[in-house]
C-alpha atoms as an extended CHARMM CRD file, in Angstrom:
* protein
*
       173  EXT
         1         1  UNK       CA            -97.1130000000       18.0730000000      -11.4290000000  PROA      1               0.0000000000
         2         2  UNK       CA            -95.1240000000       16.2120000000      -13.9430000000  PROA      2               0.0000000000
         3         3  UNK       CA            -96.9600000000       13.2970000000      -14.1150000000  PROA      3               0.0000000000
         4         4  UNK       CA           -100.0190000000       15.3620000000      -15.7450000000  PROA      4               0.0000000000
         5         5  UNK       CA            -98.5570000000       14.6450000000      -18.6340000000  PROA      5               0.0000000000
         6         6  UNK       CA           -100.2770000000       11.4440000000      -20.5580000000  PROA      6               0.0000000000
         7         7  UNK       CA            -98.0670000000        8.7060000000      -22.7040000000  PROA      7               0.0000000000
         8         8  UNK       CA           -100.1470000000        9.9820000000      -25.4900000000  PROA      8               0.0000000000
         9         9  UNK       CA            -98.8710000000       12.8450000000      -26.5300000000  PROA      9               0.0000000000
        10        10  UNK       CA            -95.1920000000       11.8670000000      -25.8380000000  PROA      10              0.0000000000
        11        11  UNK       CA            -95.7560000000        8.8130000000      -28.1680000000  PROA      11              0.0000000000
        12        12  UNK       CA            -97.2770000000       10.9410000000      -30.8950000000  PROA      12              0.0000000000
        13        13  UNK       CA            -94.3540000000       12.9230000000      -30.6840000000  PROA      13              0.0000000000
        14        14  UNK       CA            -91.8240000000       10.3070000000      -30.7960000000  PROA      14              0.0000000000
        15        15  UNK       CA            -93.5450000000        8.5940000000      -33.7000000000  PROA      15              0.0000000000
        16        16  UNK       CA            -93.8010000000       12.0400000000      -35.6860000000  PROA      16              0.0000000000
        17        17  UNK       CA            -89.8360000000       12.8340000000      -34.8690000000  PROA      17              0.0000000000
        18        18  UNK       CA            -88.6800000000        8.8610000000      -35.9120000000  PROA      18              0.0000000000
        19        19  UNK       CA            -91.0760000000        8.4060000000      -38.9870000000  PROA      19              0.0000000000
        20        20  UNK       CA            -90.0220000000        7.1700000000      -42.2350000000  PROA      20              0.0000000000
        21        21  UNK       CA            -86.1820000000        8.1530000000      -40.6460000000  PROA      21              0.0000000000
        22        22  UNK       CA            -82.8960000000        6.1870000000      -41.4700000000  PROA      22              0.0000000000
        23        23  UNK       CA            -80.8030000000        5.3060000000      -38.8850000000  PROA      23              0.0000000000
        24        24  UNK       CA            -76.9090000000        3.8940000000      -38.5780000000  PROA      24              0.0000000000
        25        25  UNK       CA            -77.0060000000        1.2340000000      -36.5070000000  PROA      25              0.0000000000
        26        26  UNK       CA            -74.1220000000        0.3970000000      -34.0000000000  PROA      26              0.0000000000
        27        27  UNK       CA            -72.9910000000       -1.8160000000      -30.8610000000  PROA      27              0.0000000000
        28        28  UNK       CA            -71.9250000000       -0.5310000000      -27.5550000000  PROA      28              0.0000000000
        29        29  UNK       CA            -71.2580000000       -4.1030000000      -25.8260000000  PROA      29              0.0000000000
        30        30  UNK       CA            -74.6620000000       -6.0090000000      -25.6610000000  PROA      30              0.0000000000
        31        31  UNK       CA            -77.2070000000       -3.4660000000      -27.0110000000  PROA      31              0.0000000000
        32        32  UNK       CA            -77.8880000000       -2.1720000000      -30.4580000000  PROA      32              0.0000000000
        33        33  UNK       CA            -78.4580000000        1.7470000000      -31.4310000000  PROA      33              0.0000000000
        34        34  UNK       CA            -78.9390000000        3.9620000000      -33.9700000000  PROA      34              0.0000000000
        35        35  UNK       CA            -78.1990000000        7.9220000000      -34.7920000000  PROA      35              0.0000000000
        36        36  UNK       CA            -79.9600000000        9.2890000000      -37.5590000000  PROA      36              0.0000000000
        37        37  UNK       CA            -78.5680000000        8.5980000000      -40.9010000000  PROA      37              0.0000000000
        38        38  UNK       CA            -78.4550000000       12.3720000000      -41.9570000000  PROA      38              0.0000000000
        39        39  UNK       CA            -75.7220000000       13.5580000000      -39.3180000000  PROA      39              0.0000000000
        40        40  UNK       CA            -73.5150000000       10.0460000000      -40.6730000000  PROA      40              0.0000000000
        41        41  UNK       CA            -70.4710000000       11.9440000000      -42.8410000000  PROA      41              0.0000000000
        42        42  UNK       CA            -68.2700000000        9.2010000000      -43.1490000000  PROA      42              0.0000000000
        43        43  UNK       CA            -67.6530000000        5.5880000000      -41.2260000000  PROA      43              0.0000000000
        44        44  UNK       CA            -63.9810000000        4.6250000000      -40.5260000000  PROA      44              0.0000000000
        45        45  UNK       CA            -61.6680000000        2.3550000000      -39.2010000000  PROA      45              0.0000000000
        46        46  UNK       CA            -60.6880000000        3.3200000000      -35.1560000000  PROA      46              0.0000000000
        47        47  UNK       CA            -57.2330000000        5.1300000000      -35.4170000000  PROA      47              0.0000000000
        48        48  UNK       CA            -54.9380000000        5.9640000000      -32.6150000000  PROA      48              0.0000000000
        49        49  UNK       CA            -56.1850000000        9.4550000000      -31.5030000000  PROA      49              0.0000000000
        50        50  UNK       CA            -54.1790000000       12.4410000000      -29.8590000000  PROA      50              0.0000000000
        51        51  UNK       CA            -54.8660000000       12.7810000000      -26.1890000000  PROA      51              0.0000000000
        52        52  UNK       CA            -55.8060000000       16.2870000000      -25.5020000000  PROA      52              0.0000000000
        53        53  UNK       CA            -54.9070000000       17.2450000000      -21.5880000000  PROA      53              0.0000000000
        54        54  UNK       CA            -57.0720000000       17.5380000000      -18.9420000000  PROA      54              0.0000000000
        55        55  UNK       CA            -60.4340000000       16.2440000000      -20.7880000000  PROA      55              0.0000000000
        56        56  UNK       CA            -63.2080000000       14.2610000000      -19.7560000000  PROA      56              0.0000000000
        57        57  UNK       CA            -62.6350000000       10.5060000000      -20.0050000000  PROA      57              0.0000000000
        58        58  UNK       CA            -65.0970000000       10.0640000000      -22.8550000000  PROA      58              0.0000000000
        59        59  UNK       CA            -63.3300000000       12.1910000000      -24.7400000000  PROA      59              0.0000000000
        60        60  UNK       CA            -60.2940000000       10.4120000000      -26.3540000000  PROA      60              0.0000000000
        61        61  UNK       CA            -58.7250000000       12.8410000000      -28.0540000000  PROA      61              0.0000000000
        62        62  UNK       CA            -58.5540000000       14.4360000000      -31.2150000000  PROA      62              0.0000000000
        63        63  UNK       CA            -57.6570000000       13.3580000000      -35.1130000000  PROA      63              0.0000000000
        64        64  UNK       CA            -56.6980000000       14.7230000000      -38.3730000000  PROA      64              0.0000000000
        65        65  UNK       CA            -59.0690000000       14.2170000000      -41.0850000000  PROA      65              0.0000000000
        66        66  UNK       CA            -58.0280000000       15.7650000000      -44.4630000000  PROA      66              0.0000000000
        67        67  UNK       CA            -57.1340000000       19.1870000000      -42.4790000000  PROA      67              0.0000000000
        68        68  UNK       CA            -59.8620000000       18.9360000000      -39.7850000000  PROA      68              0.0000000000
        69        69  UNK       CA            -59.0300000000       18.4300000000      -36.3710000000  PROA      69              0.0000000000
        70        70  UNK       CA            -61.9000000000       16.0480000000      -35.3160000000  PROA      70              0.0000000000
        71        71  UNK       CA            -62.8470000000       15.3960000000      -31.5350000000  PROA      71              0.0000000000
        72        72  UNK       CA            -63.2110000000       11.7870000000      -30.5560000000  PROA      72              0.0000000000
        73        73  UNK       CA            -65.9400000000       10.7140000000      -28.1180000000  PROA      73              0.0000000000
        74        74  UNK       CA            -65.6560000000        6.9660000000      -26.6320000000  PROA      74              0.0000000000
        75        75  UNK       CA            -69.6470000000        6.2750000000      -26.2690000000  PROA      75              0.0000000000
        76        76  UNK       CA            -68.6720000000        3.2370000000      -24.0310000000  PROA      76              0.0000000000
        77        77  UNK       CA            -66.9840000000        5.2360000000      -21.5990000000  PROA      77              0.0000000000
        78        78  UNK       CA            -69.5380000000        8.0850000000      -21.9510000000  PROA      78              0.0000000000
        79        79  UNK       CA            -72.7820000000        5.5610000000      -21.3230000000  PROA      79              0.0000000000
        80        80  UNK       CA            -70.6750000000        3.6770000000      -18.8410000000  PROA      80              0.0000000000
        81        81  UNK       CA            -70.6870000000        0.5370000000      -19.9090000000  PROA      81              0.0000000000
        82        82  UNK       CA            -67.6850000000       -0.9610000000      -18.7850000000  PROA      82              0.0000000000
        83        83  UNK       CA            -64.0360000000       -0.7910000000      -20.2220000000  PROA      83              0.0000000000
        84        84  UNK       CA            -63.7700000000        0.1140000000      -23.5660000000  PROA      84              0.0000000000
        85        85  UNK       CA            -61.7780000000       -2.3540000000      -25.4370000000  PROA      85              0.0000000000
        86        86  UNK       CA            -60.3980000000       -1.8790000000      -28.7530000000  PROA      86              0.0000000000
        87        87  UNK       CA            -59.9760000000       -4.3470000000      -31.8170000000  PROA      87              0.0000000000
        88        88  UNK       CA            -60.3810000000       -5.3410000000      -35.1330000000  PROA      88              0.0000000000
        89        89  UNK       CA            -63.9550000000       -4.2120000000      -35.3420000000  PROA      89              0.0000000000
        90        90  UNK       CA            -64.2240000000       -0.8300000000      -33.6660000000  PROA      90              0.0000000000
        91        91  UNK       CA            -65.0840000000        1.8360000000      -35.5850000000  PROA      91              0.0000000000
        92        92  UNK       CA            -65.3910000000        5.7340000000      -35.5160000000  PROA      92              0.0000000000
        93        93  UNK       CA            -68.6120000000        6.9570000000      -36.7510000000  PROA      93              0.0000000000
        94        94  UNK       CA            -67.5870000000       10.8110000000      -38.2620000000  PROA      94              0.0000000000
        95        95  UNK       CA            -70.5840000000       13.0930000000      -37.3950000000  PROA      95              0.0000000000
        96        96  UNK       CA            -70.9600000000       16.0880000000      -39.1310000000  PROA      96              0.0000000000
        97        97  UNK       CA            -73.5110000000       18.5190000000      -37.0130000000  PROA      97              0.0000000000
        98        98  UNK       CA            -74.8920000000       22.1160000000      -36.6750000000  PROA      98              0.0000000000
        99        99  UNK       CA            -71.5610000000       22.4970000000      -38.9790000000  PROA      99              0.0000000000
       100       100  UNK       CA            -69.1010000000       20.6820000000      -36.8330000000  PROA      100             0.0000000000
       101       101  UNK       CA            -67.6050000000       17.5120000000      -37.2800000000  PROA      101             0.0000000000
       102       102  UNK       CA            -67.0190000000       15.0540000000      -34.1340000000  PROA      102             0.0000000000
       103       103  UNK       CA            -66.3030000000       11.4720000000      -34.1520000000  PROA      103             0.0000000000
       104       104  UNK       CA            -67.4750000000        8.8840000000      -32.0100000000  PROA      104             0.0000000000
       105       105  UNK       CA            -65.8320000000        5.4110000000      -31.1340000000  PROA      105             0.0000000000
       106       106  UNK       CA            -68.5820000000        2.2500000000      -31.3650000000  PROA      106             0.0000000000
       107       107  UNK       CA            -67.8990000000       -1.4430000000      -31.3710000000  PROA      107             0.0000000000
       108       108  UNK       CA            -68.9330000000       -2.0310000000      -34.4810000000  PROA      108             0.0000000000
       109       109  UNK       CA            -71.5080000000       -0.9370000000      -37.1900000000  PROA      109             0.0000000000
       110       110  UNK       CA            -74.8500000000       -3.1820000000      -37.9550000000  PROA      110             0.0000000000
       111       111  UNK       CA            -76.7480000000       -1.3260000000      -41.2930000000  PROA      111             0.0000000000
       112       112  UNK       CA            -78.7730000000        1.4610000000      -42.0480000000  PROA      112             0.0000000000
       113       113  UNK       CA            -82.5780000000        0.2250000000      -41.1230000000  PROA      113             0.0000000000
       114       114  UNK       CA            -85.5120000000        2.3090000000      -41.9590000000  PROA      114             0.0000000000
       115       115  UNK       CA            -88.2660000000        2.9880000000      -39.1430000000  PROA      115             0.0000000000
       116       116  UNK       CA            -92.2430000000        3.3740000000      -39.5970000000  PROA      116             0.0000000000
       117       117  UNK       CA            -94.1750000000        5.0440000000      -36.7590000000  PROA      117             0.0000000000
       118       118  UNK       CA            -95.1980000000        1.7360000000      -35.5350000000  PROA      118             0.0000000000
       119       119  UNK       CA            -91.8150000000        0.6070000000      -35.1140000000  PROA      119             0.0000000000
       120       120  UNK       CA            -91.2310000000        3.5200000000      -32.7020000000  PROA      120             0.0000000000
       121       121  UNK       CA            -91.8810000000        3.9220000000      -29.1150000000  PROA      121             0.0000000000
       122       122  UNK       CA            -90.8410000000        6.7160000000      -26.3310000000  PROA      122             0.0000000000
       123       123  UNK       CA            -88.1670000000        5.6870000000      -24.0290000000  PROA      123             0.0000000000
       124       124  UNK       CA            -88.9290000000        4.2210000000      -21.1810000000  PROA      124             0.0000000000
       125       125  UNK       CA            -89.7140000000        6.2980000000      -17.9400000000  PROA      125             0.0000000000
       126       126  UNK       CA            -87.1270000000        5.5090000000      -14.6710000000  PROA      126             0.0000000000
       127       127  UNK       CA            -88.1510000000        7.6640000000      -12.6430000000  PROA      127             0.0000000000
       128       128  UNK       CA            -84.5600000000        9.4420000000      -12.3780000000  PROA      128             0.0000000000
       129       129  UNK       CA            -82.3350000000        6.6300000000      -11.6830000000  PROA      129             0.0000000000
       130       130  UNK       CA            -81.6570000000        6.8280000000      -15.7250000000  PROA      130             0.0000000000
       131       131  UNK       CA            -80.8290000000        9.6400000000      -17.6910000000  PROA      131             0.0000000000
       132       132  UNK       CA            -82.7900000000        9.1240000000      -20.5830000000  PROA      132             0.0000000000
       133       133  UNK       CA            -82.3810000000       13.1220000000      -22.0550000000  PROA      133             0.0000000000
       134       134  UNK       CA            -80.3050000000       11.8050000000      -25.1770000000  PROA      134             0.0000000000
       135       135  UNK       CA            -82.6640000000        8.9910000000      -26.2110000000  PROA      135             0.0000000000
       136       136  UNK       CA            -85.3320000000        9.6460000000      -29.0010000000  PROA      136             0.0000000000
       137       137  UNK       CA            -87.2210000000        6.3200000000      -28.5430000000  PROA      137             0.0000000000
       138       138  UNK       CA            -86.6160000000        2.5440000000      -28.8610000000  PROA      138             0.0000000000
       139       139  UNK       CA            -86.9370000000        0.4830000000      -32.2160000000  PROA      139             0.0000000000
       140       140  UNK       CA            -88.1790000000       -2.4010000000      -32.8550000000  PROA      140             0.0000000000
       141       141  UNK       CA            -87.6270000000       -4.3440000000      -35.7670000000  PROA      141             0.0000000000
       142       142  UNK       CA            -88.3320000000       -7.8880000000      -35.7040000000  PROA      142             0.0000000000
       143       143  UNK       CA            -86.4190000000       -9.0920000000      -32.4750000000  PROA      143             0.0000000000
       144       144  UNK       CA            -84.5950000000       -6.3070000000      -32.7730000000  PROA      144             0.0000000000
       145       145  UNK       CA            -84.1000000000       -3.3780000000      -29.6830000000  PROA      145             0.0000000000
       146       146  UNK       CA            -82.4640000000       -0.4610000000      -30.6900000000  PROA      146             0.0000000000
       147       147  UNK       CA            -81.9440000000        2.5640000000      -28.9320000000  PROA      147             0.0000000000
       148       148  UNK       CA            -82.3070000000        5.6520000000      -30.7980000000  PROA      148             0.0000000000
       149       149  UNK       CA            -79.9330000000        8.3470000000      -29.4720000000  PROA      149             0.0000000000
       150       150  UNK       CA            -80.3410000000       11.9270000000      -30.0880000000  PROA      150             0.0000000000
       151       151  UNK       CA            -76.6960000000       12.4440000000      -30.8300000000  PROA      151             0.0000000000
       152       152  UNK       CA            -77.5360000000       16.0840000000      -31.5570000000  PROA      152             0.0000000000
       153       153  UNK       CA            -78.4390000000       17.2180000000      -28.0180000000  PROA      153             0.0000000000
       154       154  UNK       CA            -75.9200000000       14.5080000000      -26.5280000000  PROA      154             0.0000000000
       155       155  UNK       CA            -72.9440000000       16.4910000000      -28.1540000000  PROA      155             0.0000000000
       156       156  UNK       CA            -74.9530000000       19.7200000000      -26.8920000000  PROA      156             0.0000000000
       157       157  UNK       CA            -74.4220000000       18.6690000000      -23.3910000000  PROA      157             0.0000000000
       158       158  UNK       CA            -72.9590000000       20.2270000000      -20.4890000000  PROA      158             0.0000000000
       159       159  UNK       CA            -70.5140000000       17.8020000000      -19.9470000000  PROA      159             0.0000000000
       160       160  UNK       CA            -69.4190000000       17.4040000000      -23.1820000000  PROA      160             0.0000000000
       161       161  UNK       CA            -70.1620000000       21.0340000000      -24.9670000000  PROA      161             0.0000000000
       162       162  UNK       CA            -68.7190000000       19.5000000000      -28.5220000000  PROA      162             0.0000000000
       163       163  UNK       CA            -71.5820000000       21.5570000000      -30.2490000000  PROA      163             0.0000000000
       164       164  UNK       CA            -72.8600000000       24.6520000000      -29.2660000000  PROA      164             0.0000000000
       165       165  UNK       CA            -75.6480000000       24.7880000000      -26.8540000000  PROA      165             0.0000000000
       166       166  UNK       CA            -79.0340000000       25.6930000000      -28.0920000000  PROA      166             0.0000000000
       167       167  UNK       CA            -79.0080000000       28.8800000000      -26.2970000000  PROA      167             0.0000000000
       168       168  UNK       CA            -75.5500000000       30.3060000000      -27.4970000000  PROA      168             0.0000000000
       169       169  UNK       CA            -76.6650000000       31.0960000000      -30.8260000000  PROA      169             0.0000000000
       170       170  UNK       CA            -79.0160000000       34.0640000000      -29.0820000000  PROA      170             0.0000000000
       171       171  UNK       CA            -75.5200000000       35.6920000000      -27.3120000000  PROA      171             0.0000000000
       172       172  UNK       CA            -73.9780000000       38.3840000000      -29.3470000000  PROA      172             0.0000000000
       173       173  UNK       CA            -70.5130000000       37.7400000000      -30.5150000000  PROA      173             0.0000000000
């Protein structure tokens, strides 16, 4: 049944959401991404966090930032991609989405590209052995790979629950 479904539509759709779009671009070991450039508040230098108890391992801890305790998510550890190693160039990209503010720890920063439609394509299908949910598409530019992450609903996650899911906002408080 789920195979109905033809590339077509999916890659209309992925062109249509990447379009004309800026994105940050980062490193996480070998491979480039990008988040879009609208949820970017602020890009700083990695500083020693505050370990929060009984957290997931992504999660490093917590900082200060001018008055607002920030949660810090290690993307390494959370894409599993081998111990995360910190120097001179890691950075902490501060997110600010759906009004909340979260940080998250990359190797280093690239630029801010610009994408066309063209340069866009849906991510690739594994056929469950890769959990592709948080991944808007792939870039190209040039020789360029990137992988565009939809940092939106990978903060909105289960696992990680740093942003309210989509469905709490219909609960009554």
């Amino acid at each position: 049944m789920m195979q109905t479904q033809t590339p077509a539509p999916s890659m209309a759709r992925v062109a249509e959401v990447a379009a004309g779009r800026e994105f940050l671009t980062f490193t996480l070991g070998e491979e480039e991404y990008g988040v879009d450039i609208l949820s970017v508040q602020e890009i700083r230098r990695y500083d020693t966090v505050t370990r929060i108890p009984e957290t997931q391992a992504f999660i490093k801890g917590v900082v200060n930032l001018r008055g607002t305790i920030v949660p810090v998510v290690d993307l390494r550890i959370k894409f599993k991609l081998g111990k995360a190693e910190y120097n001179g160039f890691t950075v902490m990209i501060i997110l600010n989405i759906a009004k909340r503010v979260v940080g998250i720890v990359v190797d280093s920063v690239s630029d801010v590209i610009q994408l066309s439609a063209e340069q866009v394509r849906p991510p690739p299908e594994f056929g469950g052995t890769l959990d592709t949910r948080f991944i808007t598409g792939l870039g190209t530019l040039d020789e360029r790979m990137l992988i565009l992450v939809d940092i939106e609903k990978l903060l909105r996650a289960q696992d990680m629950a740093l942003l309210p899911s989509t469905s709490d906002h219909l609960s009554p408080h």
